[in-house]
C-alpha positions as CSV (number, residue, x, y, z in Angstrom):
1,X,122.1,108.4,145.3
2,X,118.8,107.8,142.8
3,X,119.4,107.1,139.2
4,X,116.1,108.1,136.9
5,X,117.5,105.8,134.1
6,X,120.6,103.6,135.2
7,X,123.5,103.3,137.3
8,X,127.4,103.3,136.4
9,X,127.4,99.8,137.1
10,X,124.6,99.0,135.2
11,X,125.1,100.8,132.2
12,X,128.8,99.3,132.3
13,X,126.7,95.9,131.9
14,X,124.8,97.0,129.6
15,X,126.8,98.1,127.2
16,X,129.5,95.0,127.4
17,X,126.1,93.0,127.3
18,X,125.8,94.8,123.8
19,X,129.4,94.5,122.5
20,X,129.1,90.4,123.3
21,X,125.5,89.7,121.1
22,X,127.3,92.5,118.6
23,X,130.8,90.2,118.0
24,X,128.3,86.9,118.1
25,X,126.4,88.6,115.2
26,X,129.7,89.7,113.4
27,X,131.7,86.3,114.1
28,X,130.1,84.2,111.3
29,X,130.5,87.3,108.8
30,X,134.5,87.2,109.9
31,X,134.5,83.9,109.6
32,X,133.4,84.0,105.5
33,X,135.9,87.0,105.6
34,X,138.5,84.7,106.8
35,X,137.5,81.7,104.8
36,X,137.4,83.9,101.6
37,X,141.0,85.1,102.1
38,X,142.1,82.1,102.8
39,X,140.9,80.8,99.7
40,X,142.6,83.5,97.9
41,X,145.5,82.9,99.3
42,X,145.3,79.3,98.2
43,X,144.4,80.2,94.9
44,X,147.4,82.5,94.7
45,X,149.9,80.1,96.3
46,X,148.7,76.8,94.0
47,X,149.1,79.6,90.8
48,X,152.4,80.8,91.6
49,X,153.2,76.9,92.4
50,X,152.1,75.9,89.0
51,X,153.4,78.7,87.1
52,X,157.1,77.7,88.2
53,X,157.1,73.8,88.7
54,X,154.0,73.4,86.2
55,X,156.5,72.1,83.0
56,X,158.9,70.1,85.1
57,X,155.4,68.5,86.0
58,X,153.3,67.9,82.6
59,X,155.1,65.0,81.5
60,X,153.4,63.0,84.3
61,X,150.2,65.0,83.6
62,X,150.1,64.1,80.0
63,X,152.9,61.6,78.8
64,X,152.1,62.0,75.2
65,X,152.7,65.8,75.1
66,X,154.9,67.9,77.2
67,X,156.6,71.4,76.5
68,X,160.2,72.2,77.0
69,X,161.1,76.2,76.7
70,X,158.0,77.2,74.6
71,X,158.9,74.2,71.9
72,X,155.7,71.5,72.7
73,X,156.7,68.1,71.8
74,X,153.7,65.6,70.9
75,X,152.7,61.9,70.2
76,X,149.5,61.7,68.2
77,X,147.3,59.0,67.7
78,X,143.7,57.7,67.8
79,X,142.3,55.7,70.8
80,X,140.9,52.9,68.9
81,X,141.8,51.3,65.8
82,X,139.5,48.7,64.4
83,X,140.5,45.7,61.9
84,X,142.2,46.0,59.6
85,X,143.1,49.4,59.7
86,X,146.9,50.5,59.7
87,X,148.1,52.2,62.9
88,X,148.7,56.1,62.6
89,X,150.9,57.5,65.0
90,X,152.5,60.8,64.1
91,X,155.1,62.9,65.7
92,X,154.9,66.4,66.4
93,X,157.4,69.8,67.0
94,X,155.7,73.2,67.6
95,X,156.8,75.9,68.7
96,X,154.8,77.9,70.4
97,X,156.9,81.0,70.7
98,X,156.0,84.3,69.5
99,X,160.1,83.9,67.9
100,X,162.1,81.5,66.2
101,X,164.0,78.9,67.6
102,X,167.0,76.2,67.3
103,X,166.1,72.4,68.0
104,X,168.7,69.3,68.2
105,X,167.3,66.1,68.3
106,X,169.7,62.8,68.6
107,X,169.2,59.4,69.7
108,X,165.7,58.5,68.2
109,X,163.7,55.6,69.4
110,X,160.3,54.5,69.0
111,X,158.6,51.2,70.4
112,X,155.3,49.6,70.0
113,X,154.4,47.0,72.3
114,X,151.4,44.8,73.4
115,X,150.6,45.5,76.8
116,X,148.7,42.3,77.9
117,X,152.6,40.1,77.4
118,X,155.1,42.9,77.0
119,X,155.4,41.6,73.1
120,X,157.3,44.1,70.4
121,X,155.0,44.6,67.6
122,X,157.3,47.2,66.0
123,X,160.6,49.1,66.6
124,X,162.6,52.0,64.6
125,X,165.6,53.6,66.0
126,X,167.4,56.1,64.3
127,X,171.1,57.7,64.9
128,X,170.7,60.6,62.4
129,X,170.9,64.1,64.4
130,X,168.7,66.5,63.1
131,X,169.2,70.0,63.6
132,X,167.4,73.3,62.3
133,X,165.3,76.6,63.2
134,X,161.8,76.3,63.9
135,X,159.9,79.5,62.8
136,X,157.3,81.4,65.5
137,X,154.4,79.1,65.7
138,X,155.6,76.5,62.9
139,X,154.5,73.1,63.6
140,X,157.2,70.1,62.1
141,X,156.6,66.4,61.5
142,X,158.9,64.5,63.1
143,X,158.1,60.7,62.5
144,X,155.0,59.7,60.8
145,X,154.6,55.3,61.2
146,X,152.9,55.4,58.3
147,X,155.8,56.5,55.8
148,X,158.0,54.3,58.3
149,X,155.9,50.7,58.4
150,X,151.9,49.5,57.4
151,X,151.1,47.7,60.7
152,X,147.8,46.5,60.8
153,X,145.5,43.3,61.8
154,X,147.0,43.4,65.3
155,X,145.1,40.9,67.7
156,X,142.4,42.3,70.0
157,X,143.5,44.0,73.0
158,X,145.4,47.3,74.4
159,X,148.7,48.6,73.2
160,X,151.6,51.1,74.3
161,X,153.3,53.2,72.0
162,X,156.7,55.2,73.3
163,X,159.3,57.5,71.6
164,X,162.3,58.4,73.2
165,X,164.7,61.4,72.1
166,X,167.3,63.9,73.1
167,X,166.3,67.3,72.7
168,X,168.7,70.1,72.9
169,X,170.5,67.5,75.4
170,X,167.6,66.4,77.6
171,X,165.7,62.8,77.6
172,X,162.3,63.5,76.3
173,X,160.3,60.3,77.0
174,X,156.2,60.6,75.1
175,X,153.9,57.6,76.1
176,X,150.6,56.7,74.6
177,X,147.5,53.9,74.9
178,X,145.2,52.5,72.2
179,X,143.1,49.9,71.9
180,X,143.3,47.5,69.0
181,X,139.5,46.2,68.2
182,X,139.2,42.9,66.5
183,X,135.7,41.6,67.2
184,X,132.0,42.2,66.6
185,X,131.0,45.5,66.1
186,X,127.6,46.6,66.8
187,X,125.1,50.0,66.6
188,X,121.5,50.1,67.4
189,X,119.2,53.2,67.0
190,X,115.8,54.0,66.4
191,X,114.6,54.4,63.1
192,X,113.2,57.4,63.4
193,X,114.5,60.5,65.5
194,X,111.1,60.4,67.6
195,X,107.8,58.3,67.8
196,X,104.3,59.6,68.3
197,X,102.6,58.1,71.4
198,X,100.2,55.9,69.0
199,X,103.3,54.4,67.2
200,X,105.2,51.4,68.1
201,X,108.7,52.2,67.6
202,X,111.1,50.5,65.7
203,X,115.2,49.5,66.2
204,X,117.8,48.9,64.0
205,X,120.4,46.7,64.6
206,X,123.5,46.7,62.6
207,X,126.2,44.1,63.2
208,X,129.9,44.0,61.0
209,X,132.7,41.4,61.5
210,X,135.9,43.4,62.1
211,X,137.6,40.1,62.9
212,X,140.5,38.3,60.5
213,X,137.9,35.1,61.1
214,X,134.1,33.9,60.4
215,X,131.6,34.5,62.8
216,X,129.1,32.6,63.2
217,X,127.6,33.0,66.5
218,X,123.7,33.3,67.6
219,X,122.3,37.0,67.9
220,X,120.2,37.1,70.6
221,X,119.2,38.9,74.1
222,X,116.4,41.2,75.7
223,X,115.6,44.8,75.3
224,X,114.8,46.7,77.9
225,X,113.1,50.6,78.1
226,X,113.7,52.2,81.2
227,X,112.1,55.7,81.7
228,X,114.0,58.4,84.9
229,X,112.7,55.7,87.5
230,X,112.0,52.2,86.6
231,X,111.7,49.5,83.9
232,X,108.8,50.4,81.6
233,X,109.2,47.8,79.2
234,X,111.2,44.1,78.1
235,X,110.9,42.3,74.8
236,X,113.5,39.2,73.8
237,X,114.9,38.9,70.3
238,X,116.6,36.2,68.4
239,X,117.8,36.6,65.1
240,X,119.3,33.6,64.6
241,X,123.1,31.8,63.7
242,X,125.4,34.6,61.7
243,X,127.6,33.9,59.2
244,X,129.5,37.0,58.8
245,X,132.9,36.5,56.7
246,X,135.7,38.9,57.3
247,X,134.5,42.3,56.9
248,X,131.1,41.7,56.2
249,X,128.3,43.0,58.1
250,X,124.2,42.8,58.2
251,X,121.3,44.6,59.9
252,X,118.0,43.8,61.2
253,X,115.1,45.6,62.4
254,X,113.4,45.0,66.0
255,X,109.6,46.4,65.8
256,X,108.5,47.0,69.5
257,X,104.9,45.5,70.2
258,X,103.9,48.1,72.6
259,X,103.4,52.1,72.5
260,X,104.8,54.6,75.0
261,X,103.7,57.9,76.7
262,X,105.4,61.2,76.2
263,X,108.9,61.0,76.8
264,X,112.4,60.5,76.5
265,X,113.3,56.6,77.4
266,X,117.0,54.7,77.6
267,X,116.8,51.4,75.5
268,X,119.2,48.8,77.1
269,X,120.2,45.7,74.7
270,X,121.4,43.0,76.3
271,X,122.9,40.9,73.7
272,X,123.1,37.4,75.8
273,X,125.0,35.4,72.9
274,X,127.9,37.7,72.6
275,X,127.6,39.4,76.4
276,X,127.8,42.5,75.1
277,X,125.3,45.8,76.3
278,X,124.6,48.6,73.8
279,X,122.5,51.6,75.1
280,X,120.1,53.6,72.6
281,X,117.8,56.7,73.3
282,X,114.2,56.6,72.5
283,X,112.1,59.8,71.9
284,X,108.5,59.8,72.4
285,X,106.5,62.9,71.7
286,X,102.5,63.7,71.4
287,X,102.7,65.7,68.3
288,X,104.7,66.9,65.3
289,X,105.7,70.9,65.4
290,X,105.1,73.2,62.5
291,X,106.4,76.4,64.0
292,X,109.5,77.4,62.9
293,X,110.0,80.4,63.8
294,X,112.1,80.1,66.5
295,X,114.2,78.0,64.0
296,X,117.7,79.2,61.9
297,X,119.9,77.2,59.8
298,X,123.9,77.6,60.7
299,X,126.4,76.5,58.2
300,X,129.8,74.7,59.2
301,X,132.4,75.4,56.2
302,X,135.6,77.1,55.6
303,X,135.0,80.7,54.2
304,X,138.2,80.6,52.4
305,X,139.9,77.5,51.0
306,X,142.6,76.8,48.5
307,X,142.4,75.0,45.0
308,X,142.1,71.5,44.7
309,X,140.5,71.1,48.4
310,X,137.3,69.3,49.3
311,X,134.2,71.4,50.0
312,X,133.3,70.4,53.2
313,X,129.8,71.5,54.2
314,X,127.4,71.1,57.2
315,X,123.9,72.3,58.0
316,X,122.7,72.4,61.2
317,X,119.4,73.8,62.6
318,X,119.3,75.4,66.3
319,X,116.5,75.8,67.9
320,X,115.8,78.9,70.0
321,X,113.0,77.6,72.0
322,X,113.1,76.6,75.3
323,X,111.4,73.2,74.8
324,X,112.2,70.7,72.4
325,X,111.0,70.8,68.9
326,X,110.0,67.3,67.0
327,X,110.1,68.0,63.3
328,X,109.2,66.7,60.4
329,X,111.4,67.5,57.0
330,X,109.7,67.9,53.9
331,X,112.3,69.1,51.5
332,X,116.1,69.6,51.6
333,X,118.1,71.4,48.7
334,X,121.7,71.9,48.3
335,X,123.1,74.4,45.3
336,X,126.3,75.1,44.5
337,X,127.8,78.1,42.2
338,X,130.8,79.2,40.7
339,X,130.9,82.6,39.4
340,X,127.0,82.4,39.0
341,X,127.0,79.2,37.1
342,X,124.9,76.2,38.9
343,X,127.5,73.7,39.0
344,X,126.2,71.1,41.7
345,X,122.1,70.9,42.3
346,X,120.9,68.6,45.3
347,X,117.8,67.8,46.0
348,X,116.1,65.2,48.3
349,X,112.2,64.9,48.9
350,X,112.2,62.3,51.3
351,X,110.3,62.9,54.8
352,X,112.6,62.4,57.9
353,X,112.6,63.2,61.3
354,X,114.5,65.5,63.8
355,X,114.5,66.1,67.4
356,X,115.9,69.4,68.3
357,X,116.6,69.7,72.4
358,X,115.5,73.0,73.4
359,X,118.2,75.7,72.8
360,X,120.3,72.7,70.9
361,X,121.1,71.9,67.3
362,X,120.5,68.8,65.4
363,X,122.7,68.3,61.7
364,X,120.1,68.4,58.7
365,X,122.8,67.7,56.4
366,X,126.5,66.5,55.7
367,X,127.7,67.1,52.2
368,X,129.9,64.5,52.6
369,X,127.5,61.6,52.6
370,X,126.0,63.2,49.0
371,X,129.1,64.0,47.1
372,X,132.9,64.2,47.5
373,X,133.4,67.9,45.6
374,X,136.7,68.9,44.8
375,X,137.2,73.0,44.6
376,X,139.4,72.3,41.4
377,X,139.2,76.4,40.1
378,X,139.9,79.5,41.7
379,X,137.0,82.2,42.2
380,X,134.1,83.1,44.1
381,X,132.1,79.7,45.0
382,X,128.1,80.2,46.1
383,X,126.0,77.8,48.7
384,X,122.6,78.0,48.5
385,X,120.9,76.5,51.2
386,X,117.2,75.5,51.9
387,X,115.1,73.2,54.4
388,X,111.1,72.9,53.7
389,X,109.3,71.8,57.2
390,X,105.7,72.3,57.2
391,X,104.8,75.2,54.9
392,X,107.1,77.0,55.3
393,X,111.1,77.2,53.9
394,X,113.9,77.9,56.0
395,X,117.1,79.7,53.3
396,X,120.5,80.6,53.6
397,X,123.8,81.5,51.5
398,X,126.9,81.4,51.6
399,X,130.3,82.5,50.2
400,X,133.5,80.9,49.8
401,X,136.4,82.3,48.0
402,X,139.4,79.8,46.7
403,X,142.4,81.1,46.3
């Protein structure tokens, strides 16, 4: 027999020859299919894992904190402490219940130890049982060291702080690390926020003696700018011998003898005498910018407070651009009212510098570094803030009630 187009045979080829290039197409879209289930299932199995095993789990997680039936027990303290400073360790109950709650708590022990020999630096024990209802979301203070001991002037090196407890019946066990610093503290920084390209920048270097001894070791060592790829840039230094009693503490400036292109540079000191390395950005920009309008002021303070607290006030600026904005400050002014009556008036004329990253915010201004204000009458309080760069004059208010 003739066949005008194919024959059984053929067409039976054909179309399996079509099904196999149709599942080679298909298999790598199965595959994601398959992998993305697979993940899911992961996802679900690792959530369901954590959401029943997760607290028996935490206390390896995070030894200074762990939670035990919606009540989170917590040791708190800083990771450094710098001489002569007293140690702060605090002790904390919440409960983070939506409901109130009954907590038993025998057996108290708390421990401070060196870690470099094992040595005790301080221990407390107590057999008083305490026992009482924590309110929904109360928070308690259970041991503060401070009220307890003043332990300060420890030797340089890295310390371990436990407290051990029963708590309704179980061993509750809350570890913690800090570092004790007794040495020489140092901070460099540019003078300025940013450099023009025709400038030559300058460093500050700031040096205090948090030791219980005199120093009196040479400060000396390179600097070194690097820009994204390579070394751009090495100077030496040498300040000399210090003599820095107990507590005290000097500074000195380090002109660079060489400009730089636009750009943003990582300073390196390399502090030979003391082998110490501090890093430091510098900012190098073409020209200053006078446009502000892409510029607003945000305000960091508590809209309602209660008598007797400090005003605490921040002013940052953000910057809305998507390029970075070099600045130059003309005026800052800082008002404050109570029921219409000027009661605090800030001003500062000085020119300074800011760098703004694009879309970031850079602080203009801490209140705290002007004047401690205490909120001493209740009422309606006013902030009026302003910031003059260029011509023009950036505003803003603010309320605060005190109760």
């Amino acid at each position: 027999m003739t066949y005008f187009s194919r024959s059984p045979e053929e067409w039976k080829k054909y179309d399996e020859e079509k099904k196999r290039k149709r599942e080679e197409k298909n298999k790598p879209k199965k595959m994601v299919e398959r992998f993305s289930l697979f993940i899911i299932i992961a996802i679900s199995a690792i959530a369901i894992f954590f959401s029943i095993f997760g607290p028996k789990f935490s206390r390896f997680m995070f030894p200074h904190s762990i939670t035990k039936k919606g009540i989170n027990l917590s040791l708190q303290t800083q990771d450094n402490f710098y001489y002569p400073e007293p140690l702060d360790i605090k002790i904390y109950v919440q409960n983070t219940k939506n409901k109130s709650d009954y907590i038993k708590i025998e057996n108290f022990y708390f421990r401070i130890i060196r870690k470099s020999d094992s040595k005790v630096i301080h221990d407390f024990s107590s057999p008083q049982t305490i026992e009482t209802q924590i309110q929904s979301l109360q928070t308690l203070l259970l041991f503060d060291l401070l009220k307890e001991a003043e332990i300060k002037q420890l030797l340089d090196g890295e310390y371990q702080v436990t407290a051990s407890f029963l708590f309704n019946g179980d061993n509750v066990s809350l570890t913690r690390d800090f570092y004790y610093n007794q040495k020489l503290i140092l901070n460099v920084y540019t003078n300025e926020m940013f450099y023009l390209t025709n400038e030559f920048p300058v460093f500050s270097i700031e040096v205090a003696n948090r030791t219980d001894t005199t120093i009196t070791s040479e400060l000396s060592g390179n600097i070194k700018i690097n820009d994204k790829k390579k070394e751009v840039f090495n100077q030496s230094f040498y300040f000399g011998p210090l003599n820095l009693k107990t507590l005290e503490s000097t500074s000195f400036k380090l002109p660079l003898n060489k400009t730089f292109e636009q750009g943003i540079y990582n300073s390196v000191f390399e502090f030979e005498s003391i082998n110490q390395n501090y890093y430091s950005p510098l900012v190098v920009v073409d020209k200053i910018e006078n446009d502000t309008k892409d510029l607003s002021l945000i305000f960091y303070t508590p809209l309602f407070t209660s008598r007797g607290d400090s005003l605490h006030f921040e002013a940052n600026l953000k910057n809305s651009k998507k390029k970075p904005m070099p600045l130059e400050v003309n005026q800052i002014k800082f008002r404050l009212y109570y029921e219409n009556q000027l009661i605090f008036n800030y001003e500062n004329n000085d020119r300074t510098r800011i760098y703004i990253s694009e879309l970031g915010t850079t602080q203009v201004f801490d209140l705290s570094e002007v004047r401690n204000i205490t909120l001493d009458r209740s009422g309606n309080y006013l902030i009026d803030f302003s910031i003059v760069i260029g011509n023009d004059v950036l505003s803003k208010q603010q309320n605060i009630s005190v109760y």
